[in-house]
N, C-alpha and C positions, 0 to 999 in steps of 0.2 A: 504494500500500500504506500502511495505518495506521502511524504511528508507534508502536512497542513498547517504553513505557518503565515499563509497569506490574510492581507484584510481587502474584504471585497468592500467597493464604495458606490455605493448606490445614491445617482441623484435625478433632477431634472434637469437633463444636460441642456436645455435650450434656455433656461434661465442660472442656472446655480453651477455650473462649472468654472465658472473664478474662481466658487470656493475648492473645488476638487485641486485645481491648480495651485491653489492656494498651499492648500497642503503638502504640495508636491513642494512647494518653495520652500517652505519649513525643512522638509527633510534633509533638500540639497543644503542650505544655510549651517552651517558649524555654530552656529550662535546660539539656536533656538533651542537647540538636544529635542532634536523631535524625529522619530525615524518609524516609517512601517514598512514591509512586504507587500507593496503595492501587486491585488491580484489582477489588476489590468495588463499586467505586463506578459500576465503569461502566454497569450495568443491577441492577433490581433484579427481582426471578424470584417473579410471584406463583402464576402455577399450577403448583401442590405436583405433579403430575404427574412420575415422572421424566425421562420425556423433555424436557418441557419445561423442568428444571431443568438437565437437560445441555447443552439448548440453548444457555438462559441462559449456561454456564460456558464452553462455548465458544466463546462472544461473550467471554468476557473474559478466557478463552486468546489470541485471536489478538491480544489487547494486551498481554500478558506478555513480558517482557523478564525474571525469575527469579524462578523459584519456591520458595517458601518453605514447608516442613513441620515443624511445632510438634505433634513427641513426646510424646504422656505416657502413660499408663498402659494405654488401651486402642486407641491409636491402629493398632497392628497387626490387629486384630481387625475394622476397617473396610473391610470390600470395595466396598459399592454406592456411596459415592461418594468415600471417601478413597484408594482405591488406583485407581481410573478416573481420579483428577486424580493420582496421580502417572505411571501410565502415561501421561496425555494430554503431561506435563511430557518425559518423557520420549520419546515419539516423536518431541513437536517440538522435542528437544536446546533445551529451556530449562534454562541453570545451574540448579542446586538445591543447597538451602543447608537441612539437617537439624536445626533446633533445639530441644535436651532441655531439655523445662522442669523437669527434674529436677536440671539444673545441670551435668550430666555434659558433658565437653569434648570427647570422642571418639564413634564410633559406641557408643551401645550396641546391643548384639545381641542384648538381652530385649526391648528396645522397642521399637526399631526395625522397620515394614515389611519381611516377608521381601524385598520387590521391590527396596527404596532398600538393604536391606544391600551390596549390592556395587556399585549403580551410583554413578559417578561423582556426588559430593557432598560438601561442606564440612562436618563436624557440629560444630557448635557448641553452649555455655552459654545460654542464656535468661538474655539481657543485655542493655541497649541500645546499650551500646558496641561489645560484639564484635559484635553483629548488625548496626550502622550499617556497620563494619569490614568485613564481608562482603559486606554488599548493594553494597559501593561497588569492591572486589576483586578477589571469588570469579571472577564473570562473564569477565574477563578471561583470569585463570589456568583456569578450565573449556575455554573455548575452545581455550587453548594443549596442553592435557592430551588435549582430546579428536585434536588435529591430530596428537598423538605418541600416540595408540590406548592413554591411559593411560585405569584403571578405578578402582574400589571407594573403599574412602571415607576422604577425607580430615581431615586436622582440623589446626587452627593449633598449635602448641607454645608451652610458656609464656612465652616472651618476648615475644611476640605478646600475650595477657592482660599480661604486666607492664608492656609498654608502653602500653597504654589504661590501666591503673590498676586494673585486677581481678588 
């Protein structure tokens, strides 16, 4: 079996991929200490077909190790492929880690996927510190939460931000 150390990034690419980019700039930058396993990297998906782009994805599903969803304004409105990669996230019980690029620290429930509202998930700021903080975490306590049949959605409290310096 492949080793699964990837984080797969789920957004609305026509509006919210600065932030993806975003992230990318962090990891390059030596300043930030911010680094993932970006699973986009592992194929890239030329025929626009959807089948074949699900395909693609789930080639880079089964390298995922936690998934990541970057919230914004019309990100609940996406069925054909942002909520297929959050069910896919979730059938295969990969951590998931909800981030509002809106800055909100908790679930919001206007923005948020009717689907990710209650399933188990960390909802976080669009940050690089809380989100390194997460990726490096959440995964742990997921597993533990899910072993004790805990649900809906979680999020860090402010001492948590005051200790990273946000």
């Amino acid at each position: 079996m492949a080793y699964h150390n990837k984080v797969y990034v789920s957004m609305d690419a026509d509006n919210d991929l600065r932030y993806y980019r975003l992230m990318q700039a962090w990891k390059q930058n030596d300043d930030i200490g911010f680094n993932f396993y970006d699973a986009h990297d592992i194929n890239n998906i030329y025929d626009k077909s959807e089948a074949s782009i699900k395909a693609g994805l789930e080639e880079r599903f089964r390298h995922t190790k936690i998934f990541v969803l970057l919230v914004g304004e019309h990100t609940k409105y996406l069925f054909k492929y942002v909520r297929w990669e959050i069910e896919q996230a979730i059938k295969r019980d990969i951590p998931c880690i909800v981030v509002n690029i809106n800055g909100k620290r908790s679930c919001d429930r206007s923005l948020c996927p009717a689907i990710m509202r209650d399933h188990l998930a960390i909802h976080i700021s669009f940050n690089a510190k809380i989100l390194q903080y997460a990726l490096e975490n959440w995964p742990e306590s997921a597993y533990r939460y899910t072993k004790e049949g805990k649900t809906g959605p979680f999020y860090y409290d402010e001492a948590v931000y005051k200790k990273l310096g946000l």
